[in-house]
N, C-alpha and C positions, 0 to 999 in steps of 0.2 A: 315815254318809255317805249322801246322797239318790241318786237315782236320774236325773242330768241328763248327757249328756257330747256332747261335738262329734262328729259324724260325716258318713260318707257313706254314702246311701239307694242299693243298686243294686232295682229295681222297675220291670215291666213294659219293660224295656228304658230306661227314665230313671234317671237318676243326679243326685242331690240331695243339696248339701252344706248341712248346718244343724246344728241341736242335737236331739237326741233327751230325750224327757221319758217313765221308765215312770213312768206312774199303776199304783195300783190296776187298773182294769178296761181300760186300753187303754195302748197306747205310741206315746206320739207325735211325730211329727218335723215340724219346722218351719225351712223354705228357703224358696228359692223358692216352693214349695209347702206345700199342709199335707197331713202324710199320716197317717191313723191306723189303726194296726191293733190291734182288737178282743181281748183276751187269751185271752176264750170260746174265740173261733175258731182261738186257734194250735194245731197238731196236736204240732210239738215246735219246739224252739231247740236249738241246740247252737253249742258257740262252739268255735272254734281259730286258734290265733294271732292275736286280736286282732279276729278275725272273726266275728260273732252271727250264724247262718243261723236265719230265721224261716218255719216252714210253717204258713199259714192258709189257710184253705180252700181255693182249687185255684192260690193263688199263693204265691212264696217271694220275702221279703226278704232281703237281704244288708247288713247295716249293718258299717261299717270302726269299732270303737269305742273298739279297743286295750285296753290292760290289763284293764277292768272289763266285760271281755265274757263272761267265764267265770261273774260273778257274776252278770249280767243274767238270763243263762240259766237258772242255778239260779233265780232270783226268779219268774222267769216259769212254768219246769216245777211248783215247789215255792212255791207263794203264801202268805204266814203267814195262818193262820186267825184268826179274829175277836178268840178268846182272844189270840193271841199278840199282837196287834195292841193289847190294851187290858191288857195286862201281867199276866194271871190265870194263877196257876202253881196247881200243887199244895200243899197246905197253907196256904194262905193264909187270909185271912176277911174276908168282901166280904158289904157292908149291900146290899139292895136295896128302894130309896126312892123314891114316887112314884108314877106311873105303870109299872107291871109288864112285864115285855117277859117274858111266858111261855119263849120258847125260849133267852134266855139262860140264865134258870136252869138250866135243863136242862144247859144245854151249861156254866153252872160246878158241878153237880154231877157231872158223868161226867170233870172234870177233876179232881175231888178239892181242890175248894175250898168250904170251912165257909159256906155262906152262911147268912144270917139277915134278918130283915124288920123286928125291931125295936132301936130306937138303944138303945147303952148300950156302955159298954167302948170301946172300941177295936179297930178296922179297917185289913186293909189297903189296902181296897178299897172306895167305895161309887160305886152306882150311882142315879144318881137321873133317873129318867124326867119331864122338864119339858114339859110341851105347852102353858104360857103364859107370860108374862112374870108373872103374881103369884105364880106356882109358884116361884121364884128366892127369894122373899124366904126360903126357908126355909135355904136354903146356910150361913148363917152358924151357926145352929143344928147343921148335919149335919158342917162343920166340926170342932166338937168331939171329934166320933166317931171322928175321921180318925187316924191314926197318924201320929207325926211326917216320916217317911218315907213316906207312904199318898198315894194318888192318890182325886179324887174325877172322877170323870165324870157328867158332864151328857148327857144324849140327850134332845134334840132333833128335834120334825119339820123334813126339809129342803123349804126353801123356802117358812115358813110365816109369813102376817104376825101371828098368835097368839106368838111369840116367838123375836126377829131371836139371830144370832151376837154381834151389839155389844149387846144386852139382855144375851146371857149371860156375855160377858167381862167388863161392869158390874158385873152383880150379882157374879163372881166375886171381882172388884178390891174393891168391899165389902165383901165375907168376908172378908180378908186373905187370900185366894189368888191364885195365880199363875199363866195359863194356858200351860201349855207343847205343847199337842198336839191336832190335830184329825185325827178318824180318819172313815170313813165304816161306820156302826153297820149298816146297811142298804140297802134299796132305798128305804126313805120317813123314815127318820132318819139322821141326824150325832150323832157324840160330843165334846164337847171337856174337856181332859183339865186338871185344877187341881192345882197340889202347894201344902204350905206350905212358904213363902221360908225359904231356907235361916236365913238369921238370927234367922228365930222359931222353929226347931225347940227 
């Protein structure tokens, strides 16, 4: 379930009825107004009865959100970390292809996930660091590595004309994969995430 629902904003003495959007890094409402508050800076959330009370730095919001306000809160207290985000559990076994992003590995070895740098066998995880669009033409290739149920991730620099989103769901759709997930990898890259289609597993 995403993270969108109808409410009402009470803040600074205004009251704004719209929709509420948690992002990642901010949560934001949009009415009359647009209002967004920074995740950094909340100090806690807590919900009751339908009710999300939000303390960021020397002001509080009160958003009316009903049912899914208990979990807003958890989401916001309790943010999934990057792993969690890109599906790396324990015992698994993820390629890392490309361009290197040093502190992932890190962070999927302290997670108790097998990684390796060179293709061969089968994975359930790769990762492949792209910083152009001729870096793509390699996917079809790293494909094979992939486990039938395995995900491949792409990262990406964001906002970069060396290699667009629609470069990368191309070259994806050429592999015969199938992009089902965009996550944000960092502060200067994007991931988007490929599976193969059920009917070729």
């Amino acid at each position: 379930m995403g993270y969108d629902a109808g409410c009402t904003l009470r803040l600074d003495g205004r009251r704004i009825t719209g929709k509420a959007l948690l992002e990642q890094h901010e949560l934001i409402v949009r009415g009359a107004e647009r209002v967004v508050i920074p995740i950094k800076e909340v100090t806690s959330a807590t919900a009751k009865d339908g009710t999300l009370t939000i303390r960021f730095g020397r002001k509080t919001a009160v958003l009316d959100l009903g049912p899914v306000a208990d979990r807003w809160a958890t989401r916001i207290m309790n943010p999934p970390s990057r792993l969690d985000k890109l599906g790396a559990k324990a015992g698994m076994s993820a390629l890392i292809a490309g361009t290197r992003h040093a502190d992932l590995v890190e962070e999927l070895n302290t997670r108790g996930v097998k990684v390796t740098a060179r293709a061969g066998g089968s994975v359930d995880l790769i990762f492949y660091g792209a910083e152009s669009r001729d870096a793509l033409a390699r996917l079809k290739d790293l494909r094979r590595t992939l486990k039938p149920d395995g995900a491949l991730w792409v990262i990406r620099p964001k906002g970069s004309k060396a290699v667009s989103e629609a470069e990368v769901m191309s070259a994806g759709k050429h592999a015969g994969l199938v992009d089902v997930k965009v996550a944000s990898f960092s502060d200067t890259h994007t991931a988007e995430k490929f599976v193969i289609p059920r009917a070729a597993r």
